[in-house]
LOKOLMAR-374086 format. One record per residue (C-alpha): residue in three letters; x, y negated, z negated. Coordinates in Angstrom, 2 decimals, decimal comma. Layout:
N
 type      px      py      pz
  ala       X       Y       Z
...
//
This chain:
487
 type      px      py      pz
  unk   33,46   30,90   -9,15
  unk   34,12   29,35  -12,68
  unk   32,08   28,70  -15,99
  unk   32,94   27,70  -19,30
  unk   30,99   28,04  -22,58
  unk   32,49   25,84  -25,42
  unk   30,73   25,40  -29,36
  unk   32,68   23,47  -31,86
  unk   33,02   24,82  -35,71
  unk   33,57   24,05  -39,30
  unk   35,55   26,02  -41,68
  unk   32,09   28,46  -43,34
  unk   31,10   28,74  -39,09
  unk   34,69   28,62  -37,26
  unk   34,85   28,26  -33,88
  unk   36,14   31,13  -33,16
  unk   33,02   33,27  -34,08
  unk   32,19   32,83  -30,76
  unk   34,60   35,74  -29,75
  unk   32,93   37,93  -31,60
  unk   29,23   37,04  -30,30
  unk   31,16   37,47  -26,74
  unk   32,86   41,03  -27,82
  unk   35,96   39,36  -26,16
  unk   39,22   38,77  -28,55
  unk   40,38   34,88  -28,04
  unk   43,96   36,10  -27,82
  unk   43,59   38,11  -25,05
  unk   42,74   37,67  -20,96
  unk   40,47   40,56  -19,82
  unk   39,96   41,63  -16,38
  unk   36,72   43,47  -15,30
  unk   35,73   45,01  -12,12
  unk   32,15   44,20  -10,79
  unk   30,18   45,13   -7,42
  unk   31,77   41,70   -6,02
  unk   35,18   41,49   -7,19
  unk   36,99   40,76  -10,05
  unk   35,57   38,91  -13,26
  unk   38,37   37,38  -15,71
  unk   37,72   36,28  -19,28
  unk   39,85   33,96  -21,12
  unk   40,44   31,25  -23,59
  unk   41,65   28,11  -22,64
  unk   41,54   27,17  -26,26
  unk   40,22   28,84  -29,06
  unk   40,59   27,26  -32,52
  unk   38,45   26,94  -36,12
  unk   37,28   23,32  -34,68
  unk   36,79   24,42  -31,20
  unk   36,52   27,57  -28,91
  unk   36,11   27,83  -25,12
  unk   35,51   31,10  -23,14
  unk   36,15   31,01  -19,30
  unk   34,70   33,57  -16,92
  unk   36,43   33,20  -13,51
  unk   35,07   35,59  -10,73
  unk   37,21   36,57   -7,89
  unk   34,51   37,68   -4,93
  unk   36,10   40,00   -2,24
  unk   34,35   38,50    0,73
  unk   35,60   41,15    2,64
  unk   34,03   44,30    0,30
  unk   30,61   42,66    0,43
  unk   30,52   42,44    4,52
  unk   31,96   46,01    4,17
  unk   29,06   47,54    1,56
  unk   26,20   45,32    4,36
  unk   26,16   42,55    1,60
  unk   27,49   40,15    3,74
  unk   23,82   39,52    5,08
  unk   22,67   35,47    5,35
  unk   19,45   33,93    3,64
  unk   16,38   35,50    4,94
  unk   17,53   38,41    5,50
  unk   19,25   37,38    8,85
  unk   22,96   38,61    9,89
  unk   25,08   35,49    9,70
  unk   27,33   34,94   12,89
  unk   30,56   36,96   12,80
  unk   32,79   33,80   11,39
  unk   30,35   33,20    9,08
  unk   30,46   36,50    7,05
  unk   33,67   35,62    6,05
  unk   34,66   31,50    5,45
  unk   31,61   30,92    3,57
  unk   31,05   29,14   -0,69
  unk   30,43   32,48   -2,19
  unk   33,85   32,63   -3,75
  unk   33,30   29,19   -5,29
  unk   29,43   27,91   -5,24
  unk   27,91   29,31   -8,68
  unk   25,31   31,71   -7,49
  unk   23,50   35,26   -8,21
  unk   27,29   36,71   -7,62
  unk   27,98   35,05  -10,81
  unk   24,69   35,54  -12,79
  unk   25,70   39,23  -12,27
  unk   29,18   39,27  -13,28
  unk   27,72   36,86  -16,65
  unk   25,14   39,78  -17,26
  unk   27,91   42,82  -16,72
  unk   30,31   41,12  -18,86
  unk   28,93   39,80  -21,73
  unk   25,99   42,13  -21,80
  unk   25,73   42,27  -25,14
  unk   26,03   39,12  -26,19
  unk   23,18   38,37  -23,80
  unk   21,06   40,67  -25,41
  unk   21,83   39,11  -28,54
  unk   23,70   41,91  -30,10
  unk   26,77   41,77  -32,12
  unk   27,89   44,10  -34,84
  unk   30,55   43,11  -36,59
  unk   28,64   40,00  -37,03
  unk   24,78   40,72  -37,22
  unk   23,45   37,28  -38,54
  unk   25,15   35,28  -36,24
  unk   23,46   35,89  -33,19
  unk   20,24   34,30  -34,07
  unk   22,01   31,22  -35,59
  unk   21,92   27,94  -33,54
  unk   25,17   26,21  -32,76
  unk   26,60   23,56  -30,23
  unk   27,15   24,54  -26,78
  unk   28,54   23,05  -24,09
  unk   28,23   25,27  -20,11
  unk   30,28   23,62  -17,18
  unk   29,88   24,88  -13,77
  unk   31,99   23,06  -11,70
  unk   30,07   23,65   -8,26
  unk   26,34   24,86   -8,37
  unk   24,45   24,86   -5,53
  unk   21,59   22,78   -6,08
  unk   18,32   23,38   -3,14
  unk   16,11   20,78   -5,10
  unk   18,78   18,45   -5,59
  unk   19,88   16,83   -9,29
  unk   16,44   16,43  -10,34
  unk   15,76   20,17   -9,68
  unk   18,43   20,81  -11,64
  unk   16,68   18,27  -14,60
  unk   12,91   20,38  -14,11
  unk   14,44   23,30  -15,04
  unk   16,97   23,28  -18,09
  unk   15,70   20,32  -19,34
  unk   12,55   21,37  -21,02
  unk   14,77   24,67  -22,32
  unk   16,72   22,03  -24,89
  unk   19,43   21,11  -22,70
  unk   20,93   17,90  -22,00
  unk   21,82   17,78  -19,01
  unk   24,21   16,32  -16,71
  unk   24,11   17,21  -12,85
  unk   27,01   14,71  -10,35
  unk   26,28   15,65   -7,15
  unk   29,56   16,57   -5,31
  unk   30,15   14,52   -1,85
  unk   30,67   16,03    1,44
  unk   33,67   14,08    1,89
  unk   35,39   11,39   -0,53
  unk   37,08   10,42    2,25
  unk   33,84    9,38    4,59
  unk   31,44    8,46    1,70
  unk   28,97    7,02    3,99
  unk   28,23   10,99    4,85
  unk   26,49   11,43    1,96
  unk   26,51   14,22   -1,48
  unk   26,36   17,89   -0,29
  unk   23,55   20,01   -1,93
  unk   26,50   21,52   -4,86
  unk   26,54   19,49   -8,37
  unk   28,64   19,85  -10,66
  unk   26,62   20,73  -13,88
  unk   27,14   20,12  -17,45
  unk   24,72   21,72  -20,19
  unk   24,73   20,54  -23,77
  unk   22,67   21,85  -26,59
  unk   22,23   21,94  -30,88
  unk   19,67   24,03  -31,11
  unk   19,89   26,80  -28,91
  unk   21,74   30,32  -29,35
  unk   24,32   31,71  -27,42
  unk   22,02   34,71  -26,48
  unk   19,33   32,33  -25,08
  unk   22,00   30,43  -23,29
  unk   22,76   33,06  -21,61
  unk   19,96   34,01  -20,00
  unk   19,07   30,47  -19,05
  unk   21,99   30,56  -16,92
  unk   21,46   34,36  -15,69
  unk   18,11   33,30  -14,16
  unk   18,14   29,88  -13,11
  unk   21,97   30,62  -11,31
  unk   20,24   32,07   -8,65
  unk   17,26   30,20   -8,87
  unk   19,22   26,76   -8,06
  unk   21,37   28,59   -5,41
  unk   17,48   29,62   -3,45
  unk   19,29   33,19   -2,49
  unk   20,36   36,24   -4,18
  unk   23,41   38,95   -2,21
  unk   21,28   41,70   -3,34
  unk   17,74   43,36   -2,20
  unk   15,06   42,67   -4,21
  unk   13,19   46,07   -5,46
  unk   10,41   45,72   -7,64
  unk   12,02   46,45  -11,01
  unk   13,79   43,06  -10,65
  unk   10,24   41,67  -11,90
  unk   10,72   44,24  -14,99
  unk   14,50   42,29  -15,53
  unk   12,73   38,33  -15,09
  unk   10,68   39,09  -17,92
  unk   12,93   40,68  -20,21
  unk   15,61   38,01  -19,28
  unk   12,91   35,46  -19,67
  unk   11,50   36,37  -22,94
  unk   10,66   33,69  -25,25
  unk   11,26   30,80  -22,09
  unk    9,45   31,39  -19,20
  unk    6,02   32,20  -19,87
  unk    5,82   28,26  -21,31
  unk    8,15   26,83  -18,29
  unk    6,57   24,33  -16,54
  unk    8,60   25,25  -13,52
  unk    7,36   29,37  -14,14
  unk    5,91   29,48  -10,58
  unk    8,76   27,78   -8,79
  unk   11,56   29,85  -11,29
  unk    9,93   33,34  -10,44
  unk    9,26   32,78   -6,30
  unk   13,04   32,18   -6,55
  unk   14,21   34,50   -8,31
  unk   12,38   37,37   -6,32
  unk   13,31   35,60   -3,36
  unk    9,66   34,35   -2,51
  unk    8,69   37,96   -1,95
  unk    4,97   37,61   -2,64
  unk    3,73   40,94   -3,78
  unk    6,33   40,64   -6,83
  unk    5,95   37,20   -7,24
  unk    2,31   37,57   -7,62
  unk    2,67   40,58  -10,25
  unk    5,17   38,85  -12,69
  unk    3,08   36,00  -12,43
  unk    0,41   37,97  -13,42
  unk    2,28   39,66  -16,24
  unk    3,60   36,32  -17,33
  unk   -0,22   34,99  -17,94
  unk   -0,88   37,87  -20,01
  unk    2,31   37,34  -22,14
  unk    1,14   33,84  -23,74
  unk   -1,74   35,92  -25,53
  unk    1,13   37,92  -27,75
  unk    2,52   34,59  -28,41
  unk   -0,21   33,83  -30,45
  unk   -0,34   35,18  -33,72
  unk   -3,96   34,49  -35,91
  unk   -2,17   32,10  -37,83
  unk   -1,22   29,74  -35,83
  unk   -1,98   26,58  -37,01
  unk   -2,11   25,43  -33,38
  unk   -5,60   27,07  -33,04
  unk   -8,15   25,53  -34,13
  unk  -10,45   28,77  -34,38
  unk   -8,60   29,79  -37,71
  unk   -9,35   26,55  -39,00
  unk  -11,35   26,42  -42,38
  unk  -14,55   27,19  -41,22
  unk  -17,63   26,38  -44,20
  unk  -17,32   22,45  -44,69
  unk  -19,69   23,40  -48,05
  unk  -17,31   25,74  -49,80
  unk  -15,84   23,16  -53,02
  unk  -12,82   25,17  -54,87
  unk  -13,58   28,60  -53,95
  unk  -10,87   28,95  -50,05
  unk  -13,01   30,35  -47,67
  unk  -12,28   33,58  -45,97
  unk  -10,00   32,10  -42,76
  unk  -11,98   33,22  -39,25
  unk   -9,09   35,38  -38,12
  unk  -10,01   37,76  -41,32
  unk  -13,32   37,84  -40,39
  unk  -12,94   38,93  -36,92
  unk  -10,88   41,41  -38,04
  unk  -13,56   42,91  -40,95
  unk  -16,10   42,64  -37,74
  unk  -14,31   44,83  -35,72
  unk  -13,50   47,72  -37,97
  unk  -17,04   47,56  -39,26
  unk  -17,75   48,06  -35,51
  unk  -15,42   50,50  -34,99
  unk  -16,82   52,15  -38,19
  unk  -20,33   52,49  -37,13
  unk  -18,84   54,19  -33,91
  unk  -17,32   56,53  -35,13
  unk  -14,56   56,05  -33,87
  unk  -11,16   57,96  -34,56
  unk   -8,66   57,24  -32,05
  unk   -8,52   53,30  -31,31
  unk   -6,79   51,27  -28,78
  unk   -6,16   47,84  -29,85
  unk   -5,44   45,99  -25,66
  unk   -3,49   42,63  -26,46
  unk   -2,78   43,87  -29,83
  unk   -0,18   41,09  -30,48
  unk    1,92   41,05  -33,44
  unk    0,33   44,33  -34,99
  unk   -2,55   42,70  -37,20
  unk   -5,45   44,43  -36,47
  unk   -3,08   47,70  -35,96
  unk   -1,96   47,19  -39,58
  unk   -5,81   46,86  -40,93
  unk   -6,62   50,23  -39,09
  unk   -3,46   52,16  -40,27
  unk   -5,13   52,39  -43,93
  unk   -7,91   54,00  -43,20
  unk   -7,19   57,57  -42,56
  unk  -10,56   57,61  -40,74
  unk   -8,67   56,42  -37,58
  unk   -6,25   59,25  -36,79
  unk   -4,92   57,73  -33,75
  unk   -4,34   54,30  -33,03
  unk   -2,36   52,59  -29,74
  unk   -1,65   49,32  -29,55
  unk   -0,83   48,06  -26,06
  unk    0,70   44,39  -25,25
  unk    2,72   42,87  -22,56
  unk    5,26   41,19  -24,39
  unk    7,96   43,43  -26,02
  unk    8,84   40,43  -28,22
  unk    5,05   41,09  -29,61
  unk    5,59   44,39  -29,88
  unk    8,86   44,16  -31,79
  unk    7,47   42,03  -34,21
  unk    4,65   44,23  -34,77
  unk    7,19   47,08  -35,22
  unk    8,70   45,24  -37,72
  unk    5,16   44,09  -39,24
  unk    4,05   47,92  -39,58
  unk    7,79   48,69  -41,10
  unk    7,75   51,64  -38,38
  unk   11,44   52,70  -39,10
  unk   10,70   53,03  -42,79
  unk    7,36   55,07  -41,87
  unk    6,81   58,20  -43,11
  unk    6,57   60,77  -40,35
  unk    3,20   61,74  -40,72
  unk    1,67   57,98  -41,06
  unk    3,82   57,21  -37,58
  unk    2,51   59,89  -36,00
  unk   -0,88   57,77  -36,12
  unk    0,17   54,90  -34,49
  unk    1,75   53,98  -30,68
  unk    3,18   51,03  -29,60
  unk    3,09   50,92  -25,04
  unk    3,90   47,87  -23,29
  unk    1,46   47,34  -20,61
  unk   -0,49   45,20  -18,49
  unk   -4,28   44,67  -18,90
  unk   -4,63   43,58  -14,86
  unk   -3,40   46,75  -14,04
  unk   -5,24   50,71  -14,86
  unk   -3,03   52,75  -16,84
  unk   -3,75   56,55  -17,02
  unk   -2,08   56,11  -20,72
  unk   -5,34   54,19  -21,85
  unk   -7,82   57,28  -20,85
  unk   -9,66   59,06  -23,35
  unk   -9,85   57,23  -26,83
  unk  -13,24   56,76  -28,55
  unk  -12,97   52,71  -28,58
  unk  -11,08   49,88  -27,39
  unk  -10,77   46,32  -28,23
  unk  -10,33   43,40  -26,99
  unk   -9,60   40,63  -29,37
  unk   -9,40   37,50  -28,75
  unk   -7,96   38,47  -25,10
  unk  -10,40   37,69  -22,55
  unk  -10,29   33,71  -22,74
  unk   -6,29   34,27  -22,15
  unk   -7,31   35,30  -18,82
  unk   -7,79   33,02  -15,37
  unk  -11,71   33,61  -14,10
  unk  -10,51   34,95  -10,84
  unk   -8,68   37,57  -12,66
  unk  -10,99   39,19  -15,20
  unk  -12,29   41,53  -12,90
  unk   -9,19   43,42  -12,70
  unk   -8,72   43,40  -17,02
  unk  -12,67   44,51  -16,32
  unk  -12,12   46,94  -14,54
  unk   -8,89   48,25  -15,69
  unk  -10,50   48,82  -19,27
  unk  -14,19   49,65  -18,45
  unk  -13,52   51,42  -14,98
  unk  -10,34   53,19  -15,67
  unk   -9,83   53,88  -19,48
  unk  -12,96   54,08  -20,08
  unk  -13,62   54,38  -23,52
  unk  -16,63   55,29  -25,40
  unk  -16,80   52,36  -27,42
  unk  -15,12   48,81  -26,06
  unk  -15,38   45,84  -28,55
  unk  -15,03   42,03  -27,26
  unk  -14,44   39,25  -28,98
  unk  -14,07   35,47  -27,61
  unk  -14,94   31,94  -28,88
  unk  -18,33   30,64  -28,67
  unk  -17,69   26,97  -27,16
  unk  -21,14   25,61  -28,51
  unk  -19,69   25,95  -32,34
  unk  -16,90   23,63  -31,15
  unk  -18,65   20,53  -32,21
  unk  -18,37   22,04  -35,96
  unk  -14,12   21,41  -35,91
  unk  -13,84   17,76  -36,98
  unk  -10,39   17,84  -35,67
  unk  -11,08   19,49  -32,03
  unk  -11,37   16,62  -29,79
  unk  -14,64   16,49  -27,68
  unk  -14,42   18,56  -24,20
  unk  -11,19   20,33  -25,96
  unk  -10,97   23,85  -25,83
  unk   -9,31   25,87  -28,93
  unk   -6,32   26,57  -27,89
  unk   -3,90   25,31  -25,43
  unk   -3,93   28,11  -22,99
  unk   -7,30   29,13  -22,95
  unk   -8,34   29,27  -19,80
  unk  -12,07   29,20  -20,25
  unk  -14,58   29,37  -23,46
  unk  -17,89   30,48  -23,02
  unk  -21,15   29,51  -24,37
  unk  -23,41   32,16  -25,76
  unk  -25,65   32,57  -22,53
  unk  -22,50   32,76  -20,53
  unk  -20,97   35,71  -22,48
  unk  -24,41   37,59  -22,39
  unk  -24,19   37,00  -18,66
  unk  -20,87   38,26  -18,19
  unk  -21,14   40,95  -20,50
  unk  -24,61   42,14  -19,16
  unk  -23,03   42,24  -15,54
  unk  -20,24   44,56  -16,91
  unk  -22,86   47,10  -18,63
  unk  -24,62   47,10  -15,61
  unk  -21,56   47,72  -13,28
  unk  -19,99   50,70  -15,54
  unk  -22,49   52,39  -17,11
  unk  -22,48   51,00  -20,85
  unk  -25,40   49,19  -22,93
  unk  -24,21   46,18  -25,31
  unk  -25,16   44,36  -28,14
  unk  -24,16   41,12  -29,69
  unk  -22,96   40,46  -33,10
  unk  -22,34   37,03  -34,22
  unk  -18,96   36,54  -36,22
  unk  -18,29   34,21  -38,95
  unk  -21,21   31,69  -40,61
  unk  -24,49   31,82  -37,88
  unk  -25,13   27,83  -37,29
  unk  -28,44   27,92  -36,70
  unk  -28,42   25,22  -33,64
  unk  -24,84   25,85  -32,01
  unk  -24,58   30,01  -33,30
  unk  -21,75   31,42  -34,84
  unk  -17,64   30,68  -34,17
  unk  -16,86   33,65  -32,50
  unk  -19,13   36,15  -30,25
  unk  -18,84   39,54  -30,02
  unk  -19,83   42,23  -27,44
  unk  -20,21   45,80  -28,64
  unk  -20,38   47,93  -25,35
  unk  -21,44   51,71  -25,81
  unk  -22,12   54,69  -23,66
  unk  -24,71   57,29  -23,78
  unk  -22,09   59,94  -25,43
  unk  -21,32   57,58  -27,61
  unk  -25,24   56,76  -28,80
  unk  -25,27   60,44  -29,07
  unk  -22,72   60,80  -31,42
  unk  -24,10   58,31  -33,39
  unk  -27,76   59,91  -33,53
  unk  -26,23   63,71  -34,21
//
């Protein structure tokens, strides 16, 4: 098996810097041993104006029938013959994607010390693979890098040059070209979708491979319009796993989202009469809703479930009232941002003893979660396919179980107040519903009912008096929690 990775340079970004993102010298040929063979890494050239990096991986056919690798598609024993005259030394396939993620591990992860600004820098790249198999033929091939940034070339290879009436085999030879991605995302384009072209992987599938497709696929796949087609793939159309990262996947466009974005129109200007004086943005007053909320609850330790990139965190954080506060997401790029939002490592240690940071899932109960005095749920709910919600319902409101839960979601009647939200839009591209008022009492009613909590409404942002306010919220309470308040 073969790939190259090429980038061109000028003299303030040489070439040659990609050696360094790589952790592999250009003057020398390195030799690694993997669980299939023998990976090589050299340079066929490597100058200021141009640098190329080849990874050449030796399978030992023999080893893998040996260790009960040598197992065909399905799970079935090939024939005897079969086992060993076979394409895995050549064919591009999750044999490689391993040896990629073994030997430049760090550069995948987008790490490089002697050089820390350059791994988030853009720069041209060109990936060859000389013989990919392809189940989905060249256009397969076009679905899936394409909408990463790629340009991309895929020949198919004929059966025979000889007899061209028989036709192109199912291997292409591929050629990816890019300006504006980064080595590290490269990377794990190829990691994933290696396999994913190739339909078969020469290793079991456990369950924490869905743990690896998500941190591989950070930042790509949750938007992918081929997501469903790239994950059954990759976890070998097991359906149990396939169905859980897909699950987890849904969950991680909410962290995508930050309050800001001017993509959503719910943090658009929202009083049409204010003249010079800005008006407070929505996102603000959601916020001062909640901890007035949370306030009135008495509430001291506070889990904030899709907490994002750390804003509503942040707000609780300086107010020593709240001695305890968790936020929980499913993205750890979220999380890392909201690390870096709350300045964690520069925290003194009694301040970051008040605050957590857990990845999770909201489909899934959590024993982590038990216990506080209130949770909220922020925006969240809307994120969330219909046939779904019961399990965020009853992983927060049947599990956790807090005293206090506070829900938040658009009100789709005030939509006819954005001037520039197109009728029968919702507010944001991947909501997957938005609710009238009736329709959130309804649903919210049903969940009192079902665990044991009474709720109230409280309208958020300016009341319209025929279409109600922007955003609705739900404040659901138990009886220990009315008792608090009364003592």
């Amino acid at each position: 098996m073969f790939l190259t990775i090429s980038t061109t340079g000028v003299p303030e970004r040489p070439a040659t810097d990609l050696g360094f993102l790589l952790h592999k010298h250009p003057d020398k040929a390195q030799s690694f041993s993997t669980s299939c063979g023998r990976a090589h890494v050299f340079y066929p050239k490597a100058d200021e104006e141009r640098c190329t990096v080849a990874l050449l991986l030796e399978v030992d056919t023999v080893a893998l029938v040996r260790r009960g690798k040598g197992k065909g598609r399905g799970g079935a024993p090939d024939a005897a013959l079969a086992q060993y005259v076979n394409d895995r030394p050549y064919a591009a396939s999750s044999l490689l994607a391993v040896a990629l993620g073994n030997v430049f591990s760090s550069a995948l992860r987008g790490v490089c010390d002697a050089r820390p600004e350059q791994p988030a820098l853009p720069r041209p790249l060109r990936v060859e693979v000389p013989a990919l198999p392809a189940r989905g033929g060249p256009a397969l091939v076009h679905r899936l890098f394409e909408p990463l940034g790629w340009t991309v070339t895929a020949d198919p290879v004929a059966l025979d040059t000889e007899f061209p009436e028989w036709g192109d085999s199912r291997y292409v030879r591929l050629v990816l070209e890019s300006e504006t991605l980064t080595l590290a995302e490269a990377l794990r384009h190829l990691y994933v979708l290696l396999p994913v072209l190739d339909d078969a992987k020469h290793y079991w599938v456990a369950p924490d491979e869905v743990d690896k497709l998500l941190r591989v696929g950070e930042g790509w796949l949750p938007g992918h319009p081929e997501q469903r087609l790239i994950t059954s793939r990759y976890l070998t159309r097991r359906w149990s796993l396939t169905r859980q990262a897909l699950e987890r996947l849904e969950l991680v466009r909410l962290a995508e989202t930050d309050d800001s974005d001017v993509q959503d129109i719910d943090n658009a200007v929202a009083d049409e009469s204010a003249t010079e004086e800005k008006p407070t943005p929505l996102a603000v007053r959601r916020r001062e809703a909640i901890l007035t909320a949370l306030r009135a609850a008495g509430a001291a330790r506070v889990l904030d479930l899709g907490c994002g990139q750390g804003q509503l965190v942040q707000e609780l954080l300086r107010d020593p009232a709240y001695t305890e506060i968790v936020g929980v997401d499913v993205s750890m790029r979220a999380l890392t941002i909201a690390s870096r939002r709350l300045r964690l490592d520069r925290m003194g240690e009694r301040q970051a003893a008040r605050v957590k940071l857990w990845q999770g899932s909201l489909a899934y109960t959590d024993r982590r979660l038990k216990g506080y005095d209130a949770a909220v749920l922020s925006e969240v709910i809307e994120h969330v396919d219909l046939p779904r919600l019961s399990a965020l319902e009853y992983a927060v409101f049947g599990a956790a179980r807090p005293r206090t839960v506070l829900v938040t979601t658009p009100n789709v009647e005030y939509n006819v107040r954005w001037e520039t939200l197109p009728a029968g839009h919702v507010r944001h591209g991947d909501h997957r519903f938005e609710w009238t008022r009736a329709e959130f009492r309804s649903w919210a009613a049903e969940v009192a009912e079902r665990h044991g909590y009474d709720v109230e409404f409280v309208p958020v942002g300016p009341d319209d008096p025929e279409v109600g306010p922007p955003t609705q919220m739900a404040v659901f309470s138990t009886g220990t929690e009315k008792e608090a308040k009364a003592a």
